[in-house]
KEROMI-403965 format. One record per residue (C-alpha): residue number from 1; residue in one letter; x, y, z. Coordinates in nm, 4 decimals. Layout:
# residues N
TORLO,NUM,A,X,Y,Z;
...
# end
This chain:
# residues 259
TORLO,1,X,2.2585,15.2022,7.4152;
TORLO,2,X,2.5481,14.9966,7.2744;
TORLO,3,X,2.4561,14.8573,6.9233;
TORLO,4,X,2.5361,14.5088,6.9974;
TORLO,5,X,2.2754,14.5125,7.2772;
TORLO,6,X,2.0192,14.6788,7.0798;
TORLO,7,X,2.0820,14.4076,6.8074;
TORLO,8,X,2.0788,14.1666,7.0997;
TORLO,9,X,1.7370,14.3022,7.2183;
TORLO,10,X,1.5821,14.2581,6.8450;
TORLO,11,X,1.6113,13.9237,6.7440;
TORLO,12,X,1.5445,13.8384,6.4042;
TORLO,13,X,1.2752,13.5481,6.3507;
TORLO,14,X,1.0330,13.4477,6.1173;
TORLO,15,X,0.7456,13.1693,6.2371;
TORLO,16,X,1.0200,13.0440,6.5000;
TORLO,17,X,1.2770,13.0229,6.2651;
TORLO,18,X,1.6035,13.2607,6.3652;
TORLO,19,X,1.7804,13.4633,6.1595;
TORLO,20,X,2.1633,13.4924,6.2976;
TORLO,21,X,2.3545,13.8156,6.3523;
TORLO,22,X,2.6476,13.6739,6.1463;
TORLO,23,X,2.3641,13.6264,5.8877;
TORLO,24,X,2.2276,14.0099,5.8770;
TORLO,25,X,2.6296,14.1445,5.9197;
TORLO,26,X,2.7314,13.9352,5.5742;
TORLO,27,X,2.3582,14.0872,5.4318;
TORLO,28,X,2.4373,14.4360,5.5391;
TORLO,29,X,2.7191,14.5144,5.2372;
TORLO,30,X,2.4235,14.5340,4.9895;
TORLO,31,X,2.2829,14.7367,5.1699;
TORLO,32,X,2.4264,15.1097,5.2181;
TORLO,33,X,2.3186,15.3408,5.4081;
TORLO,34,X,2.3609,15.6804,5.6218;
TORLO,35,X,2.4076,15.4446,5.9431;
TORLO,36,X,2.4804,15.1161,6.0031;
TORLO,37,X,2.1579,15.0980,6.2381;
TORLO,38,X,1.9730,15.1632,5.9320;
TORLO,39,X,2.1660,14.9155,5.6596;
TORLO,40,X,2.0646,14.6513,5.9295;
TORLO,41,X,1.7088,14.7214,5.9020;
TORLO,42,X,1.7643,14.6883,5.5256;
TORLO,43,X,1.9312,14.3590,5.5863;
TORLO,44,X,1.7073,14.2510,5.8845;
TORLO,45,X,1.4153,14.3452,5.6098;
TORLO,46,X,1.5353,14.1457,5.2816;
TORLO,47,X,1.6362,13.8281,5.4998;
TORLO,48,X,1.3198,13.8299,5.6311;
TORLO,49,X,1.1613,13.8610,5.3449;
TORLO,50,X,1.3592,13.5827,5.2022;
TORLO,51,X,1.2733,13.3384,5.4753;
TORLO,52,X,0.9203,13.3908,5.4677;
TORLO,53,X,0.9492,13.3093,5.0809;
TORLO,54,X,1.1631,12.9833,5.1584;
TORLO,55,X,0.9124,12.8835,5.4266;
TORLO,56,X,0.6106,12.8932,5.1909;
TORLO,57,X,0.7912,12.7791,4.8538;
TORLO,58,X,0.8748,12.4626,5.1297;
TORLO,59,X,0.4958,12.4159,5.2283;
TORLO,60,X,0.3948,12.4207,4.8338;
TORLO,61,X,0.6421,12.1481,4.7446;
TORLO,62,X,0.9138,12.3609,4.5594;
TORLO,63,X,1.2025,12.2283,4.5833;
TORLO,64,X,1.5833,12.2542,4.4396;
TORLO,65,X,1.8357,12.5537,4.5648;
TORLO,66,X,1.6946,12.7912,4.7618;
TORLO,67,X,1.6574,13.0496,4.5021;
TORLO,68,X,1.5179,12.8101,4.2681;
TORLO,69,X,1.2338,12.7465,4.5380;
TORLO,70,X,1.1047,13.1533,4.5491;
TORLO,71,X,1.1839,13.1427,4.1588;
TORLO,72,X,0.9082,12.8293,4.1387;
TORLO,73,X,0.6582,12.9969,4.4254;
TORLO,74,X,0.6176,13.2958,4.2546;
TORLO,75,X,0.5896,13.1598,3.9011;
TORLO,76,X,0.3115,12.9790,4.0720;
TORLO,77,X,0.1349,13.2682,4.3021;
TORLO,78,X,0.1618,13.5527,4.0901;
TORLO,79,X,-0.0454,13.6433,3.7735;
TORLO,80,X,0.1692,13.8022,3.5942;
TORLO,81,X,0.0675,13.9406,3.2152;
TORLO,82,X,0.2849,14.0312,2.9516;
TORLO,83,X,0.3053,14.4197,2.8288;
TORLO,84,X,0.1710,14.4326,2.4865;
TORLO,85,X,0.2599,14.6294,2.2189;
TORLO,86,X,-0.0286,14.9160,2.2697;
TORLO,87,X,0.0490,14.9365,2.6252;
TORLO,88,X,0.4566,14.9463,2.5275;
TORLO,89,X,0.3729,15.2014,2.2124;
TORLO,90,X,0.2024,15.4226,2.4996;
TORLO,91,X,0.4589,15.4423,2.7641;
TORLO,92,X,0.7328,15.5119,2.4688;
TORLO,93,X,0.4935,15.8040,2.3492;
TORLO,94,X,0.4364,15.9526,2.7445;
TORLO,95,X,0.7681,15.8959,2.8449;
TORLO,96,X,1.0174,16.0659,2.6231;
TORLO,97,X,1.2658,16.1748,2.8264;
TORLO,98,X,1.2917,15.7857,2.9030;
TORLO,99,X,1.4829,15.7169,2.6005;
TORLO,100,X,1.7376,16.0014,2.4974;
TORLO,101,X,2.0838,15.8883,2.3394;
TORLO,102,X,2.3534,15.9995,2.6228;
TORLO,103,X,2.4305,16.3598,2.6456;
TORLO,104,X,2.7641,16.4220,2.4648;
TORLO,105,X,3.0293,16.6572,2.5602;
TORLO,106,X,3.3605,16.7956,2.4106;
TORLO,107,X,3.6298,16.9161,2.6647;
TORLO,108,X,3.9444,16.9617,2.7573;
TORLO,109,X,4.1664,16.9795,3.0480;
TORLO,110,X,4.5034,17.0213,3.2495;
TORLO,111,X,4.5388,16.7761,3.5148;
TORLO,112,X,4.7343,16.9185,3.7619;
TORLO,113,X,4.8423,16.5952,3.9644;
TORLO,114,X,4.7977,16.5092,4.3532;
TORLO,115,X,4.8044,16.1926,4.5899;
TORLO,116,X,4.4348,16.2254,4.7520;
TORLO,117,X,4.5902,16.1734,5.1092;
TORLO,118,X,4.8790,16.4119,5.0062;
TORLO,119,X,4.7377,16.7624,5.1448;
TORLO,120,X,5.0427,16.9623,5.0693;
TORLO,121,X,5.0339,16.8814,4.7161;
TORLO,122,X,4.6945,16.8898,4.6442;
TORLO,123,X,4.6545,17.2471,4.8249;
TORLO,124,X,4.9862,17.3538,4.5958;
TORLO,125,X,4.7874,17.2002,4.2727;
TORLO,126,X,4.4443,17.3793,4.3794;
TORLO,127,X,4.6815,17.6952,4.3715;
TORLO,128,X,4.8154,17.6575,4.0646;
TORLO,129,X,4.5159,17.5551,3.8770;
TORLO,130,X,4.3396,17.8667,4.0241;
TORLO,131,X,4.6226,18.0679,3.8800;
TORLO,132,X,4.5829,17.8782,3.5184;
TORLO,133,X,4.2358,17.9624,3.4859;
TORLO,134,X,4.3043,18.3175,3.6051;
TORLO,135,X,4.5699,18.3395,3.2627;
TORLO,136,X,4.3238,18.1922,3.0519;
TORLO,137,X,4.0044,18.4216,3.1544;
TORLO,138,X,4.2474,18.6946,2.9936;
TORLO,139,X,4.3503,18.4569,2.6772;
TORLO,140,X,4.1780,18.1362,2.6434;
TORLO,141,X,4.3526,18.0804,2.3190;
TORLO,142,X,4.6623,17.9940,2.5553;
TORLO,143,X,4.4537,17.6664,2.6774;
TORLO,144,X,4.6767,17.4219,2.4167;
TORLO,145,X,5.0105,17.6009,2.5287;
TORLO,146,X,4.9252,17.5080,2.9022;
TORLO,147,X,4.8127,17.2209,2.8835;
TORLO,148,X,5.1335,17.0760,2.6861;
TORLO,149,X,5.3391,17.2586,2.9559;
TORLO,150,X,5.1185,17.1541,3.2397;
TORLO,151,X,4.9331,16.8821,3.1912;
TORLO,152,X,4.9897,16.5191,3.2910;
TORLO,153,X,4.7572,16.3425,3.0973;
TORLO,154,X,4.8403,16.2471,2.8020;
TORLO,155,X,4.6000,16.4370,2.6764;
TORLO,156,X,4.8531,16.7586,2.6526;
TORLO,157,X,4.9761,16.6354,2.3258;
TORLO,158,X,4.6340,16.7302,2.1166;
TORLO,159,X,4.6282,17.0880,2.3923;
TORLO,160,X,4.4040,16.8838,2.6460;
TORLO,161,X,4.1479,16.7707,2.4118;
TORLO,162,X,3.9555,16.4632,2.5477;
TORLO,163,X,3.7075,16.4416,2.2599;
TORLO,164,X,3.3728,16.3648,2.2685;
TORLO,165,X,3.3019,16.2287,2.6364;
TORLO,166,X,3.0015,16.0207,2.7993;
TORLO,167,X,2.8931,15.9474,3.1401;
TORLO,168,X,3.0250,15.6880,3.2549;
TORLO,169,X,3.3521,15.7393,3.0378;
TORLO,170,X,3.5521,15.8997,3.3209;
TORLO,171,X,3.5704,15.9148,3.6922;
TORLO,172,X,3.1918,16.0583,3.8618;
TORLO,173,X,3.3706,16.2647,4.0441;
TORLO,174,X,3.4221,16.4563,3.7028;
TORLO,175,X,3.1468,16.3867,3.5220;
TORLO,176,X,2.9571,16.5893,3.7878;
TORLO,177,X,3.0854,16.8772,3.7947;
TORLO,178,X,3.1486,16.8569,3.4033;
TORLO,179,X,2.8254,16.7670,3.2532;
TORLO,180,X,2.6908,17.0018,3.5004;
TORLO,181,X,2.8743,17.2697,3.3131;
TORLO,182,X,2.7246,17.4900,3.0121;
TORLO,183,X,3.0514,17.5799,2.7569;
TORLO,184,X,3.3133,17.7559,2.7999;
TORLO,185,X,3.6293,17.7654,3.0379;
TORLO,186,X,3.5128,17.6221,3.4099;
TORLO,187,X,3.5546,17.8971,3.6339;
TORLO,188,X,3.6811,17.6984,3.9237;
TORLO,189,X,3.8918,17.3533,3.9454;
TORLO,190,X,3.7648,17.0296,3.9148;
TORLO,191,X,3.8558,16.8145,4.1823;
TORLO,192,X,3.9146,16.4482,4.1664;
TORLO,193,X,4.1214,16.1261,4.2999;
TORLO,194,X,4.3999,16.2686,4.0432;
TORLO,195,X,4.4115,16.5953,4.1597;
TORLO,196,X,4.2748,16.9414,4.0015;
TORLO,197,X,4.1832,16.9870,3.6572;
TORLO,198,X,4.1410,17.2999,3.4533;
TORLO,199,X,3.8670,17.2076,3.2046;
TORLO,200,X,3.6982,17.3876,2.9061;
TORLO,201,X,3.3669,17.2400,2.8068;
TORLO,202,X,3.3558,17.3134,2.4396;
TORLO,203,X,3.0601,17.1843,2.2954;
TORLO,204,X,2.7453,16.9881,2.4962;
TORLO,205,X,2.5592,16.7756,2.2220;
TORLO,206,X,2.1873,16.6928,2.4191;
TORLO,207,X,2.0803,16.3475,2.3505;
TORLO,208,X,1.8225,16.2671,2.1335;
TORLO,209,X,1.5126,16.0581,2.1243;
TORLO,210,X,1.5508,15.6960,2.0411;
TORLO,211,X,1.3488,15.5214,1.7751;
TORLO,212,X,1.0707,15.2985,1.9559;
TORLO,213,X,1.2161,14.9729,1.7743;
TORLO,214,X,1.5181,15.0371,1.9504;
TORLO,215,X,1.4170,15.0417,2.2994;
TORLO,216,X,1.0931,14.8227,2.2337;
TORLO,217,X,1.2538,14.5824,2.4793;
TORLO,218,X,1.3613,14.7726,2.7281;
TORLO,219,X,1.0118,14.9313,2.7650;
TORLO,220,X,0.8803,14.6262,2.8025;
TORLO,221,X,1.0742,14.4432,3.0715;
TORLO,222,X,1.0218,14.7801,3.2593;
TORLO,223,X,0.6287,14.7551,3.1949;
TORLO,224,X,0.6534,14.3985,3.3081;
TORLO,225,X,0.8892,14.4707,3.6189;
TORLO,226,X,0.6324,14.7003,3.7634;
TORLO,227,X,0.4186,14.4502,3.7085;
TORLO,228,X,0.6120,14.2049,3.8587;
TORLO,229,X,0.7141,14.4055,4.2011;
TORLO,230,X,0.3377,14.5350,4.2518;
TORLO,231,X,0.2425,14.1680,4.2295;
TORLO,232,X,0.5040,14.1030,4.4776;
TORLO,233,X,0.4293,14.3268,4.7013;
TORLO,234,X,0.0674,14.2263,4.7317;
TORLO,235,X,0.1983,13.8761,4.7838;
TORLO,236,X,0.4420,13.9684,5.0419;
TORLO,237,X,0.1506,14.1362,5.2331;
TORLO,238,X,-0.1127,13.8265,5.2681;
TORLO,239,X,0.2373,13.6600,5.3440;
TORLO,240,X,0.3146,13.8539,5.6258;
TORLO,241,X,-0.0362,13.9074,5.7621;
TORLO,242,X,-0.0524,13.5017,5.8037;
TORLO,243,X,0.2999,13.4814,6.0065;
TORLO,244,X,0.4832,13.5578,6.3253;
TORLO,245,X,0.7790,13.7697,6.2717;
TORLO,246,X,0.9593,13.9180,6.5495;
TORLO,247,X,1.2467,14.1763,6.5533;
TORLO,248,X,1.1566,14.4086,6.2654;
TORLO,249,X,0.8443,14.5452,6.1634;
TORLO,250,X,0.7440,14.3614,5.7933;
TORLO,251,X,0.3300,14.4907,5.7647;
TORLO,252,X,0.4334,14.7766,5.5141;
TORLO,253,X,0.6422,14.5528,5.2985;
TORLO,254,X,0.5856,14.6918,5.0281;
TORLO,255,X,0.8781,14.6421,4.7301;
TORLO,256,X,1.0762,14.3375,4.6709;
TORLO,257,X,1.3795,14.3206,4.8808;
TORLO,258,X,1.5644,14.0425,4.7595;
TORLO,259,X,1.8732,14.0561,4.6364;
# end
């Protein structure tokens, strides 16, 4: 069946009230999925959600901007206590690998360059960086004369060295493969947007554990999230169990899907 008719077949309403298509197409780009079928559901789902929150914050007086209505209803309906410092200390002490420093590494690399829709180029770079790492399995020592007569990045001038690196310090395309990596010269290229890279991981520094006074907050807005979103949830329930939605399935509503 086409997917305009399907949509056409599940119209979105909540206590009367319709939700438009044009509504659920603008919601569906925060909302990615495997298939657009599916990042409508998601859509369908949150707006919804959202309009059975309106509806109520409207019959308990709330009033301003929308979002300052759901922001006043559930300041109202939900009991929400504060994490204390016992219950934060605990979660800190069960919960270690919570709160590492990042993971450190020191590398370096040839780029070999290559447009990503230029297959003849990147196939010739592949090549070639296949051949550089064959050279340096006999003679890694050559890695700083290659990548000065290789390299593109600018990098060449110190042999390729990109110091100490972090996630979220380069492209993910490379950080995957790369962090993924014990040391020592990668046995096969590293492909990214730029092209192929020949890359020696020379050092991996693990991250260590963080002092409790320096995540204190952080542990607490997560206590007090969960909190929050199992409070929500429950709400959302006796919310849904009192209405008349039609056109997607709310009863196991069971996280808060608002954006």
């Amino acid at each position: 069946m086409h997917a305009q008719t399907l949509s056409a077949l599940r119209t979105l309403r909540v206590n009367g009230v319709e939700i438009s298509e044009q509504a659920i197409a603008a919601e569906m780009q925060y909302h990615p999925a495997a298939t657009a079928e599916q990042a409508r559901e998601s859509a369908s789902t949150a707006l919804a959600v959202r309009e059975l929150l309106l509806q109520e914050a409207s019959r308990q007086g709330c009033d301003g901007e929308p979002d300052d209505m759901i922001d006043q209803l559930l300041a109202q309906a939900l009991n929400l206590p504060q994490a204390g410092e016992q219950e934060c200390r605990q979660y800190y002490a069960a919960n270690p690998q919570r709160f590492l420093s990042p993971t450190l590494l020191e590398a370096r690399h040839i780029l070999l360059p290559a447009a990503p829709d230029d297959a003849d180029a990147r196939q010739q770079a592949l090549e070639k960086a296949r051949a550089l790492i064959a050279t340096l399995q006999q003679n890694v020592a050559t890695f700083d004369e290659l990548a000065r007569d290789h390299s593109v990045c600018p990098s060449r001038e110190q042999g390729g060295s990109l110091g100490q690196i972090s996630k979220g310090s380069t492209v993910p395309e490379f950080e995957r493969q790369v962090f993924a990596a014990e040391p020592g010269l990668m046995t096969q290229p590293v492909e990214t947007r730029y092209g192929y890279h020949v890359v020696q991981v020379e050092r991996k520094i693990p991250g260590e554990r963080l002092p409790y006074e320096n995540v204190r907050d952080q542990v607490r807005h997560y206590l007090e999230q969960k909190v929050f979103n199992t409070a929500l949830s429950q709400y959302l329930r006796l919310l849904t169990a009192e209405a008349t939605i039609e056109g997607i399935a709310l009863e196991a509503a069971t996280s808060p899907l608002l954006q």
